[in-house]
Each structure stands twice: as structure tokens, then as C-alpha cells.
C-alpha positions as CSV (number, residue, x, y, z in Angstrom):
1,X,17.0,-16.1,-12.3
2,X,13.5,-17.0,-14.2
3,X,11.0,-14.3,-14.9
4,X,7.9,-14.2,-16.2
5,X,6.9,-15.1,-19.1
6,X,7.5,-18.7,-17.6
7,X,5.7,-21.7,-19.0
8,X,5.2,-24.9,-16.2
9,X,4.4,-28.3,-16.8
10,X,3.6,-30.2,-13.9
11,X,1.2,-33.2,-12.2
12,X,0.0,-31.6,-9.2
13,X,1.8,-30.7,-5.6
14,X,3.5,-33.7,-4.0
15,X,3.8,-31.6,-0.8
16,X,6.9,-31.2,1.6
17,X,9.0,-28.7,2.9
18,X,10.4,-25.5,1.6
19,X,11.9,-21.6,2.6
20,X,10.5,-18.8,1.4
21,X,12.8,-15.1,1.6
22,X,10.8,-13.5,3.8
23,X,12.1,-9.9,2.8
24,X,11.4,-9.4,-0.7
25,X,8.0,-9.9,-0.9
26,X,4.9,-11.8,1.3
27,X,3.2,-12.6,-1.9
28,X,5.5,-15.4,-2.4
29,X,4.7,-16.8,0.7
30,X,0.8,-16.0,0.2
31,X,0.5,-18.0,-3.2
32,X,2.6,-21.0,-1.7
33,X,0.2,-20.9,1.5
34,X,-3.2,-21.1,-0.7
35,X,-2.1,-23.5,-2.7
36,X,-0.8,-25.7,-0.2
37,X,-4.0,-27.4,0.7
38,X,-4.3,-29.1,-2.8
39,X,-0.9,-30.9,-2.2
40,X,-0.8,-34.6,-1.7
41,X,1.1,-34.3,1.7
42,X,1.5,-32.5,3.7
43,X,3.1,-28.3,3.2
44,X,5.7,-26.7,5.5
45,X,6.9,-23.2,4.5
46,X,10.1,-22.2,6.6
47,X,9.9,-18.0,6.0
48,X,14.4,-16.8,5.5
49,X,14.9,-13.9,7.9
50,X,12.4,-11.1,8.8
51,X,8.9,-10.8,6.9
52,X,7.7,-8.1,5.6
53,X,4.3,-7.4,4.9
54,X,2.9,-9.5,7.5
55,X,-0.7,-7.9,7.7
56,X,-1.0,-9.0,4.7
57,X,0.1,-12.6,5.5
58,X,-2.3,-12.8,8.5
59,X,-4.8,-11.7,5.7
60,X,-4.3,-14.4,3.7
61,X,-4.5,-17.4,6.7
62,X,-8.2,-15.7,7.7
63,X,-9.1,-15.7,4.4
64,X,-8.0,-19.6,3.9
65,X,-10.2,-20.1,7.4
66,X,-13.1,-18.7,6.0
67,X,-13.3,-20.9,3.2
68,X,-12.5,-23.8,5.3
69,X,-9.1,-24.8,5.5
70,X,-6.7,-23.9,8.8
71,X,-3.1,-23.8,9.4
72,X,-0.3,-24.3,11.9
73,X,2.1,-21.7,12.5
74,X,5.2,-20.2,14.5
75,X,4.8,-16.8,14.9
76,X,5.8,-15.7,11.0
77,X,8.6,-18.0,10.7
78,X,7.2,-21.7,10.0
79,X,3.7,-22.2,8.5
80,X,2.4,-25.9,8.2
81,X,-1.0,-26.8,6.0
82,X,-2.3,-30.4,6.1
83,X,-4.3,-31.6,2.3
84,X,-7.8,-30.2,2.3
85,X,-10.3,-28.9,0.5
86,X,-11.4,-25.3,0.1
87,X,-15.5,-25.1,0.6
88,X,-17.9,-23.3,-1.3
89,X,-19.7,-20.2,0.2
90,X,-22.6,-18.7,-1.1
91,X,-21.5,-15.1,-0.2
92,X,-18.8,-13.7,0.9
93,X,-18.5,-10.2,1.6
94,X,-15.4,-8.1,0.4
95,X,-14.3,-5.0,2.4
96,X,-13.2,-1.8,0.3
97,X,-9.6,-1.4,-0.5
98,X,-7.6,0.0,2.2
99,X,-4.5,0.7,0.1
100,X,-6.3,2.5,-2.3
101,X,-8.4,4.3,0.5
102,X,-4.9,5.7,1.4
103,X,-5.0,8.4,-1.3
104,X,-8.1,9.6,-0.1
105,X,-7.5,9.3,3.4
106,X,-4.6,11.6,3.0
107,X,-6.2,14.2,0.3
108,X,-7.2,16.6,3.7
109,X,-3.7,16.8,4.4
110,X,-3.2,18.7,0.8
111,X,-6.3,20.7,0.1
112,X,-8.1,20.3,3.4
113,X,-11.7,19.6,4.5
114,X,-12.6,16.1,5.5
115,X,-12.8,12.9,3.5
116,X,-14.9,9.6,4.9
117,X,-14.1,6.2,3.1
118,X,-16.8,3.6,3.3
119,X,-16.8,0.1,3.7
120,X,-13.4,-0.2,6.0
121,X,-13.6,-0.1,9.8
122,X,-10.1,0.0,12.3
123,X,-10.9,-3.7,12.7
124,X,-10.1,-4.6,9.3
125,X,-8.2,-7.7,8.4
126,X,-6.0,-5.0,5.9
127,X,-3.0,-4.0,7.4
128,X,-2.9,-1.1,5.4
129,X,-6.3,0.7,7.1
130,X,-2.7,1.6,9.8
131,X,-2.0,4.2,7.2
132,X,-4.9,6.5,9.5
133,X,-2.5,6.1,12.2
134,X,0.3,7.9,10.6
135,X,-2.4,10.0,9.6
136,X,-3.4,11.0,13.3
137,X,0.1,11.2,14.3
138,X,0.5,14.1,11.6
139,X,-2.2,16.0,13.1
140,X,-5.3,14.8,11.5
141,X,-8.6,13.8,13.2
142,X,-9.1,10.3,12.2
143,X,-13.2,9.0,13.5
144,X,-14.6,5.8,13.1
145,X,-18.2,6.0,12.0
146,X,-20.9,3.6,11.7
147,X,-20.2,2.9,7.8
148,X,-16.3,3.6,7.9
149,X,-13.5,5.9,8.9
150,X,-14.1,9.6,8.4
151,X,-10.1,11.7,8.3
152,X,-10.4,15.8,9.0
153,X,-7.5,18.2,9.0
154,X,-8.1,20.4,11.8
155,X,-7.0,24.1,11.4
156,X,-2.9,25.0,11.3
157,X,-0.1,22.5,10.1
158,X,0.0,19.2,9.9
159,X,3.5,17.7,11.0
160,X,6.3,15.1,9.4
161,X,6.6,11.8,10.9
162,X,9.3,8.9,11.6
163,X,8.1,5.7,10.5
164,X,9.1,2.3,9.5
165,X,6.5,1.5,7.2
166,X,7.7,-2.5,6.6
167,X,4.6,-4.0,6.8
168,X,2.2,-1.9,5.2
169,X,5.1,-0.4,2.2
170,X,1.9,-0.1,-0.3
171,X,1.2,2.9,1.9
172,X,5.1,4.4,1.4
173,X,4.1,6.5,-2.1
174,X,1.1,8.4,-0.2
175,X,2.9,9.6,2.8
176,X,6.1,10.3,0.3
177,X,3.8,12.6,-2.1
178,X,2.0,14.7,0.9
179,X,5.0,15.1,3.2
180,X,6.5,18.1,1.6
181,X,3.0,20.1,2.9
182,X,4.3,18.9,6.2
183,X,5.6,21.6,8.6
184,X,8.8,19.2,10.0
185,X,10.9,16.7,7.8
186,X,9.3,13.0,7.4
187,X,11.3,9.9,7.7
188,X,9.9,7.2,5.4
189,X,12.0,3.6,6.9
190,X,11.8,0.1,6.1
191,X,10.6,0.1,2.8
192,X,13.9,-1.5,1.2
193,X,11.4,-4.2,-0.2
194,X,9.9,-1.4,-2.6
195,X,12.7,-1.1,-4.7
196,X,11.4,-4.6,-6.2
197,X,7.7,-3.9,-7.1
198,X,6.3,-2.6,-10.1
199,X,9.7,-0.8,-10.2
200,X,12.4,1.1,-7.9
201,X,9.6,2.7,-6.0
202,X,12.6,4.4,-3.2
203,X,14.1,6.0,-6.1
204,X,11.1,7.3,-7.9
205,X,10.1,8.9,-4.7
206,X,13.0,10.7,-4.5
207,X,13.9,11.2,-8.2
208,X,10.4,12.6,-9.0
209,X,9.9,15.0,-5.6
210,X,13.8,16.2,-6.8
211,X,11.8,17.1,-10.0
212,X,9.8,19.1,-8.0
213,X,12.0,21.0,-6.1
214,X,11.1,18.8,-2.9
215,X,14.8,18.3,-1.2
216,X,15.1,14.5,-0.4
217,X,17.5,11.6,0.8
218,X,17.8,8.5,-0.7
219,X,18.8,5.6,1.8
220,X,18.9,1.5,1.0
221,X,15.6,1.5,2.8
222,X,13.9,4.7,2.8
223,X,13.5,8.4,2.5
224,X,13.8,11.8,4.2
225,X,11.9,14.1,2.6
226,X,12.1,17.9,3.6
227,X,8.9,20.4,3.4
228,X,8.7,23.2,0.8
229,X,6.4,25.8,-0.9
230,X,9.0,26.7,-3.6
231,X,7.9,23.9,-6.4
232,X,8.6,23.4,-9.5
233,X,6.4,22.6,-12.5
234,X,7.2,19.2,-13.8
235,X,5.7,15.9,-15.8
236,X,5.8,13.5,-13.2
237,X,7.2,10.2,-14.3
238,X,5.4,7.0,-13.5
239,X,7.1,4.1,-14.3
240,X,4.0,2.3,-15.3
241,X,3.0,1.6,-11.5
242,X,-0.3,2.5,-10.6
243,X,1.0,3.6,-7.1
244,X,3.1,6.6,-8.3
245,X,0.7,7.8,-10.3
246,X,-2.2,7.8,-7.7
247,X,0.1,9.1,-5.0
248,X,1.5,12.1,-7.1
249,X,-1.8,13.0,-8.1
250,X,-2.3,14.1,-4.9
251,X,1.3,15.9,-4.9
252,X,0.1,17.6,-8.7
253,X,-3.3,19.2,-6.3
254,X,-1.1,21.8,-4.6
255,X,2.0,22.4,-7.5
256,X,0.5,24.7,-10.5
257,X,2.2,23.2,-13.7
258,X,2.8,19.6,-12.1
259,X,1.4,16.9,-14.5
260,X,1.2,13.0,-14.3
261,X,2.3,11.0,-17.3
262,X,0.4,7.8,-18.3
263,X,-2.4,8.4,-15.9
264,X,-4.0,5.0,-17.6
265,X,-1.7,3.2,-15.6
266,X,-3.8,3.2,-13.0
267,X,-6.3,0.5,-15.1
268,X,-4.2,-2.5,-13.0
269,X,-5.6,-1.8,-9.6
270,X,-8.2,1.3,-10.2
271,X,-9.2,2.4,-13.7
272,X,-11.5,4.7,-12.4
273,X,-9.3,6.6,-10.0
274,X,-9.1,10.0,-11.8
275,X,-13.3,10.0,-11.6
276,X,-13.1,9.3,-8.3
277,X,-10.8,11.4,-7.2
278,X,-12.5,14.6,-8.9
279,X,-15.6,13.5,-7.6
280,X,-13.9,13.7,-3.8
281,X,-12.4,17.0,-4.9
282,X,-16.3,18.4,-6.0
283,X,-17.2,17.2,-2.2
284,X,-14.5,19.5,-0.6
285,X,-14.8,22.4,-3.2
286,X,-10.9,21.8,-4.3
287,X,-9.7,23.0,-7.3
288,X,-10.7,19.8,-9.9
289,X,-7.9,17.4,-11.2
290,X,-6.7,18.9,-14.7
């Protein structure tokens, strides 16, 4: 197989037909469907099995609407796109991130209090804004407010879960580093796609809450992951993906001794997390990040 670096020559798209693997990742099948309206024909895209990710699919077809340009489709399995031309906007308004709003939607969970995340309503296009839902079925109050969605964890425990977490798998790291402060097991599904992103993200779930002393099991697709209060103090590994080391971080609130290595990894997606996150933690009155 090619991988990056890769250098292409080419004269333009003539257009045509093609299949994309639906199950590895939707970003393939994103990039193919914006750039399909600068070919010179027309652009079929036949999607290879199940796809994953599809929020984030129907994301990108608004997105290409809203600047203009339309396409066909059959369900998530054939998508056609005739030669057009994107148009210009004078504004265009970006909601806030909803898979970095995860992290703080889920830091009442660890130390409690309530947390309210601007900018991102239940309505938005982000398929990832589901994570409240798991959220709520845990046990936490999850409001809508005027200027965003406010999550509170209500007095007692909160509970595990079983979900398949396919299409929103961005969300898979936050609900793997606050289940063990779960009162029940949680059952992380689906997520077989992970183990090709930034790296093996199944197995650095489960290899850095083993470091821990959180008791987990590793499946093709997904995760058990038990609850504890017996931790261990460890360096928590992150690969270099900014995921695992915004998710543990949350993990590192509640484990004296626990400690995230190459926190700068974070600079891909959200240099400024650590700030942020202490700020949130100054709001409740948690202890601060060290």
C-alpha cells in the first residue's frame, strides 16, 4: 500500500465512477465527495459494505449545500455529484467542536459540578454532540440552554453503559477514560475502525487503563471496561494522538500519581487544551491539572 509522504502529478479530475471502503474511515469518502464537483464529468462514489461515521458524512453533503453545490444519494451507499462550482460566501458561521466539547461534557462525571459548552445546540449538524446522550443515559442531567448544552451530575453514582459507538468513534477515548468512576461495567462496541487512526486507539484504551489498575477486555471492536477505586500511579502513554491525551487527562483528575506524557500533542486539534481545561476545573473548584 502507498502512504504518505506521496507526491501526485496529475491534469485535473476526468470524473467517473469509483468504491470507497466504507469501514475504515468516512474521511475517504468526504475528500472524494468535495472534490467531486471540480471533475469534468460527472462523480459516482459506490461506499464497500457498512459506513461508519456517517454523521460525519451527512456533515460534509450540508456543508457542500451551503456553498452551493448538491448531490444525489442512496441512503449511504451510492453518492452521485454533477461538475459545479462552489460559491463564495461572505460569512459563514462555524459551530464549536463537538468532539472536543466531549471532554468537557464528561468532566462532571469525574469531579462533579456542572459544565455548559457554548456554541453547540442538540440540533447540530456534528454527530458527535450524541456523546450527551450516552451522557444522560449514565445518569447525568444533560439541558439545552439558550447559548448551548449545559451537563450536571446529579447526586449518587453515575452508571456504565452498552453502546456501539460506530458513528461517532471520536467520542470512544472519553467514555473509555471516565468509565471506571462508573458504578456497573461499560461496554464500549463498534469502534473496530479506531484501531486505524492516529494509532491502535482499542488497544491503548485498554493497555493504558491496565496501567492503571482499571481491569479491561480487549475485543476486535471494542472494550469492557470494569469500575475501580484501587488505582495505580502511572505515566500514561499517548502515542502522539491528541485524543488519548485529552481523554486521560480527565482519567489523571481522580488517580493521585497519574501523569500524561507528551501533553503537546494536543497542538493538532487543540493547543490550548490544558488552559482550558484548568480554567473549567477553577469554575467547579476541582483540584487544578498538575
Amino acid at each position: 500500500r502507498l502512504c504518505p509522504p506521496l507526491r501526485v502529478r496529475a491534469g485535473g479530475l476526468a470524473g467517473g465512477a469509483t468504491r470507497v471502503a466504507g469501514d475504515i474511515s468516512s474521511q475517504f469518502l468526504s475528500g472524494l465527495l468535495l472534490a467531486a464537483p471540480y471533475a469534468r464529468g460527472p462523480v459516482t462514489l459506490t461506499v464497500d459494505g457498512q459506513l461508519n461515521s456517517q454523521p460525519y458524512v451527512d456533515l460534509t453533503l450540508a456543508l457542500m449545500a451551503d456553498f452551493g453545490v448538491s448531490a444525489t444519494r442512496d441512503g449511504y451507499q451510492r453518492f452521485a455529484v454533477r461538475p459545479a462550482r462552489y460559491r463564495a460566501l461572505a460569512e459563514y458561521a462555524i459551530e464549536s467542536d463537538a468532539s472536543a466539547a466531549s471532554y468537557f461534557f464528561a468532566l462532571p462525571v469525574v469531579v462533579g459540578g456542572r459544565v455548559r459548552v457554548r456554541g453547540l445546540g442538540r440540533d447540530s449538524r456534528q454527530g458527535d454532540v450524541a456523546f450527551v446522550d450516552v451522557l444522560a443515559r449514565m445518569g447525568c442531567d444533560v439541558t439545552e440552554t439558550a447559548d448551548g448544552i449545559e451537563v450536571t451530575r446529579p447526586g449518587g453514582v453515575v452508571r456504565g453503559v452498552d453502546v456501539d459507538l460506530r458513528h461517532i468513534p471520536d467520542t470512544a477515548q472519553t467514555l473509555a477514560a471516565i468509565a471506571p468512576f462508573a458504578a456497573t461495567p461499560t461496554v464500549i462496541r463498534g469502534i473496530a475502525s479506531a484501531r486505524v487512526k492516529e494509532t491502535d486507539r482499542v488497544a491503548a484504551i485498554a493497555t493504558e487503563l491496565a496501567r492503571l489498575g482499571v481491569r479491561v477486555e480487549e475485543r476486535e471492536d471494542g472494550v469492557t471496561i470494569w469500575p475501580t477505586t484501587q488505582f495505580a500511579p502511572a505515566t500514561l502513554q499517548t502515542y502522539n494522538d491528541h485524543r488519548m491525551a485529552m481523554a486521560f487527562a480527565l482519567t489523571a483528575l481522580r488517580v493521585p500519581g497519574a501523569k500524561i506524557a507528551d501533553p503537546g500533542c494536543t497542538a493538532k486539534t487543540f493547543p490550548e487544551f490544558f488552559t482550558v481545561l484548568e480554567d473549567a476545573l477553577t469554575q467547579t473548584g476541582a483540584p487544578r491539572v498538575a
